[in-house]
N, C-alpha and C positions, 0 to 999 in steps of 0.2 A: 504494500500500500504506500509506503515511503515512494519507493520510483514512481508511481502517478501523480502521489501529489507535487512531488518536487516538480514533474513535467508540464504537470498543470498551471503552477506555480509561474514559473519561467515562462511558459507558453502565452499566460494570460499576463502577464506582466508588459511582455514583448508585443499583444496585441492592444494593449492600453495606453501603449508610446507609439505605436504605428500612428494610432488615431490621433494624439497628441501633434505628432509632428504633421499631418496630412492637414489638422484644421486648422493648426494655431504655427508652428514654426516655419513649413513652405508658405503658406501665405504671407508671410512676413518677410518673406525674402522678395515678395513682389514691391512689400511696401518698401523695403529697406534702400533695395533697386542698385541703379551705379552712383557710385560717388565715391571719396576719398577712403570713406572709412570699411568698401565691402571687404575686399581681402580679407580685411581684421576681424572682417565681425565673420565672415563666412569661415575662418581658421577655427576661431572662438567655438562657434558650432561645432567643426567636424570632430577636434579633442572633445570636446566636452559630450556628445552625445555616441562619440566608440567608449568612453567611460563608460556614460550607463549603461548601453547594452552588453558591453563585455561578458561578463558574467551570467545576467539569464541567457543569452543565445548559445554562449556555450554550454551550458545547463540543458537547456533543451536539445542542443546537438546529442549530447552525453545522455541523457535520458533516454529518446526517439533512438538512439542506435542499442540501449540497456533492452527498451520495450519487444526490440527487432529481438533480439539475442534471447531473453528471459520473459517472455509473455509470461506478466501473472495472470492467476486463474481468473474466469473471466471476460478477458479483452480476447475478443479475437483479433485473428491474425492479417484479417481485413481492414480491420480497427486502425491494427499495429502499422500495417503499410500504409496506408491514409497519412493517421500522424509523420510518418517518414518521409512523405512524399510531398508534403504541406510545408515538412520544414527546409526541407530539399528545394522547393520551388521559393522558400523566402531565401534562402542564402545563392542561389543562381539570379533571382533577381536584383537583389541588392548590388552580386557582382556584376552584372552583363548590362544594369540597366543603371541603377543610381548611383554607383563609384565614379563610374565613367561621366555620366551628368555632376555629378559633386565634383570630378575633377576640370572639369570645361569653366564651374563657376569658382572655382579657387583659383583658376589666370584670371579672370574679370567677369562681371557682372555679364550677364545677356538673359534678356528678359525672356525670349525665348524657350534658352534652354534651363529656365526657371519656372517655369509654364509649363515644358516638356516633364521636368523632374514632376510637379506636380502633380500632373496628369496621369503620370506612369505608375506613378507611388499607389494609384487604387487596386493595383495588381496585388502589392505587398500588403496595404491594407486587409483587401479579401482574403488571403494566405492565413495570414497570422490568425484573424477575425475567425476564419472555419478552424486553425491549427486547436485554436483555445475549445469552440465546440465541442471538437474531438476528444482534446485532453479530458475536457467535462464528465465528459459520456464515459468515456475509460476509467476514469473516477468511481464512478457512478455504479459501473459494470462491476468493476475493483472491490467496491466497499460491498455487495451485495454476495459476491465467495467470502469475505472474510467471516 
Protein backbone atom coordinates (compact mmCIF):
# COMPACT_ATOMS: atom_id res chain seq x y z
CA UNK A 1 0.00 0.00 0.00
CA UNK A 2 3.09 2.25 0.79
CA UNK A 3 4.15 2.02 -3.28
CA UNK A 4 0.51 3.45 -4.25
CA UNK A 5 0.34 5.93 -2.01
CA UNK A 6 3.76 7.33 -2.59
CA UNK A 7 2.74 7.01 -6.53
CA UNK A 8 -0.26 8.70 -5.87
CA UNK A 9 1.29 11.07 -3.95
CA UNK A 10 3.81 12.36 -6.56
CA UNK A 11 1.59 11.77 -9.20
CA UNK A 12 -1.15 14.12 -8.00
CA UNK A 13 1.20 16.57 -6.71
CA UNK A 14 2.89 16.65 -10.37
CA UNK A 15 -0.78 17.11 -11.70
CA UNK A 16 -1.55 20.02 -9.27
CA UNK A 17 1.75 22.01 -10.62
CA UNK A 18 0.87 21.19 -14.28
CA UNK A 19 -2.23 23.14 -13.73
CA UNK A 20 -0.57 25.78 -11.72
CA UNK A 21 1.98 26.46 -14.31
CA UNK A 22 -0.74 26.11 -17.56
CA UNK A 23 -3.12 28.92 -15.61
CA UNK A 24 -1.13 31.11 -13.71
CA UNK A 25 2.92 30.82 -14.60
CA UNK A 26 2.62 30.46 -18.97
CA UNK A 27 0.30 33.18 -18.90
CA UNK A 28 2.51 35.29 -17.31
CA UNK A 29 5.09 34.95 -19.54
CA UNK A 30 2.77 36.53 -22.11
CA UNK A 31 2.32 39.28 -19.61
CA UNK A 32 5.84 39.59 -18.65
CA UNK A 33 6.76 39.45 -22.73
CA UNK A 34 10.29 41.00 -24.01
CA UNK A 35 12.20 43.49 -22.37
CA UNK A 36 15.37 43.81 -20.27
CA UNK A 37 14.43 41.80 -17.47
CA UNK A 38 13.01 38.23 -19.57
CA UNK A 39 16.32 36.28 -19.46
CA UNK A 40 16.29 36.96 -15.61
CA UNK A 41 13.14 36.31 -14.90
CA UNK A 42 12.63 33.39 -17.46
CA UNK A 43 16.31 31.77 -15.69
CA UNK A 44 14.52 32.42 -12.36
CA UNK A 45 11.80 30.04 -13.46
CA UNK A 46 13.55 27.35 -15.04
CA UNK A 47 15.87 26.69 -11.60
CA UNK A 48 13.26 27.35 -9.58
CA UNK A 49 10.57 25.02 -10.92
CA UNK A 50 13.29 21.66 -11.85
CA UNK A 51 13.56 22.25 -7.85
CA UNK A 52 10.04 21.50 -7.26
CA UNK A 53 9.47 18.95 -9.60
CA UNK A 54 12.62 17.16 -8.92
CA UNK A 55 11.73 14.98 -6.53
CA UNK A 56 8.00 13.98 -7.13
CA UNK A 57 8.68 13.18 -10.85
CA UNK A 58 11.21 11.09 -9.91
CA UNK A 59 9.09 9.51 -7.21
CA UNK A 60 6.78 8.64 -9.65
CA UNK A 61 9.36 7.51 -12.38
CA UNK A 62 10.50 5.19 -9.37
CA UNK A 63 7.11 4.02 -8.24
CA UNK A 64 5.34 3.58 -12.01
CA UNK A 65 8.49 1.27 -12.92
CA UNK A 66 8.14 -0.52 -8.77
CA UNK A 67 4.16 -0.82 -9.91
CA UNK A 68 5.51 -2.49 -13.58
CA UNK A 69 7.96 -4.91 -11.46
CA UNK A 70 5.67 -5.66 -8.05
CA UNK A 71 1.90 -5.20 -8.99
CA UNK A 72 0.38 -5.36 -5.57
CA UNK A 73 -2.72 -7.27 -5.08
CA UNK A 74 -5.32 -5.70 -6.62
CA UNK A 75 -4.16 -3.25 -9.41
CA UNK A 76 -4.19 -4.83 -12.43
CA UNK A 77 -1.76 -5.10 -14.98
CA UNK A 78 -3.77 -2.95 -17.39
CA UNK A 79 -3.93 -0.40 -14.58
CA UNK A 80 -0.14 -0.94 -14.15
CA UNK A 81 0.63 -0.09 -17.93
CA UNK A 82 -1.65 2.85 -18.19
CA UNK A 83 0.04 4.42 -15.07
CA UNK A 84 3.54 3.65 -17.07
CA UNK A 85 2.42 4.88 -20.01
CA UNK A 86 0.84 8.33 -18.65
CA UNK A 87 4.09 8.98 -17.03
CA UNK A 88 6.14 7.99 -20.18
CA UNK A 89 4.04 10.25 -22.24
CA UNK A 90 4.69 13.39 -19.47
CA UNK A 91 8.55 12.94 -19.53
CA UNK A 92 8.78 12.51 -23.73
CA UNK A 93 6.63 15.47 -23.73
CA UNK A 94 8.32 17.67 -21.40
CA UNK A 95 11.43 16.59 -23.48
CA UNK A 96 10.58 16.63 -27.20
CA UNK A 97 8.10 19.57 -26.76
CA UNK A 98 8.65 22.05 -23.76
CA UNK A 99 12.61 21.84 -23.11
CA UNK A 100 13.09 22.63 -26.55
CA UNK A 101 10.24 25.72 -26.30
CA UNK A 102 11.84 26.75 -22.77
CA UNK A 103 15.06 26.68 -24.51
CA UNK A 104 14.15 29.04 -27.63
CA UNK A 105 12.68 31.54 -24.68
CA UNK A 106 15.84 31.54 -22.54
CA UNK A 107 17.82 33.36 -25.94
CA UNK A 108 14.84 35.99 -25.82
CA UNK A 109 11.54 36.57 -25.58
CA UNK A 110 9.10 35.60 -28.73
CA UNK A 111 5.64 35.79 -28.12
CA UNK A 112 5.10 33.17 -30.34
CA UNK A 113 6.98 30.57 -29.14
CA UNK A 114 5.37 31.54 -25.71
CA UNK A 115 1.87 30.88 -27.06
CA UNK A 116 3.38 27.69 -28.78
CA UNK A 117 4.66 26.46 -25.08
CA UNK A 118 1.25 27.23 -23.91
CA UNK A 119 -0.69 25.72 -26.08
CA UNK A 120 1.38 22.44 -26.18
CA UNK A 121 1.42 22.33 -22.33
CA UNK A 122 -2.41 20.87 -22.56
CA UNK A 123 -0.84 17.67 -23.62
CA UNK A 124 1.05 17.59 -20.32
CA UNK A 125 -1.73 18.87 -18.43
CA UNK A 126 -4.15 16.00 -19.69
CA UNK A 127 -1.19 13.24 -18.96
CA UNK A 128 -0.47 14.07 -15.57
CA UNK A 129 -4.47 15.03 -14.90
CA UNK A 130 -5.42 11.11 -16.01
CA UNK A 131 -1.75 9.84 -14.46
CA UNK A 132 -3.38 11.17 -10.99
CA UNK A 133 -6.81 9.25 -11.83
CA UNK A 134 -5.19 6.28 -12.36
CA UNK A 135 -2.98 6.57 -9.27
CA UNK A 136 -6.41 7.20 -7.44
CA UNK A 137 -8.02 4.15 -8.62
CA UNK A 138 -4.98 1.82 -7.81
CA UNK A 139 -5.31 3.21 -4.46
CA UNK A 140 -8.59 2.48 -4.38
CA UNK A 141 -8.18 -1.15 -5.82
CA UNK A 142 -4.98 -1.39 -3.31
CA UNK A 143 -6.78 -0.41 -0.15
CA UNK A 144 -9.71 -2.93 -1.00
CA UNK A 145 -6.91 -6.53 -1.00
CA UNK A 146 -5.50 -5.15 2.07
Amino acid sequence: MTLLLAHAAATCALAGLVWVVQLVVYPAFLLVGPGPGWERYHAAHSAAITRVVLVPWAVQGVTCALLLLRRPDGVPLALALLAGALGLATVVLTAAVSVPLHTRLGDGYDDAVARRLLATNWYRVLAWTAAAGVALVAVSLGASHT
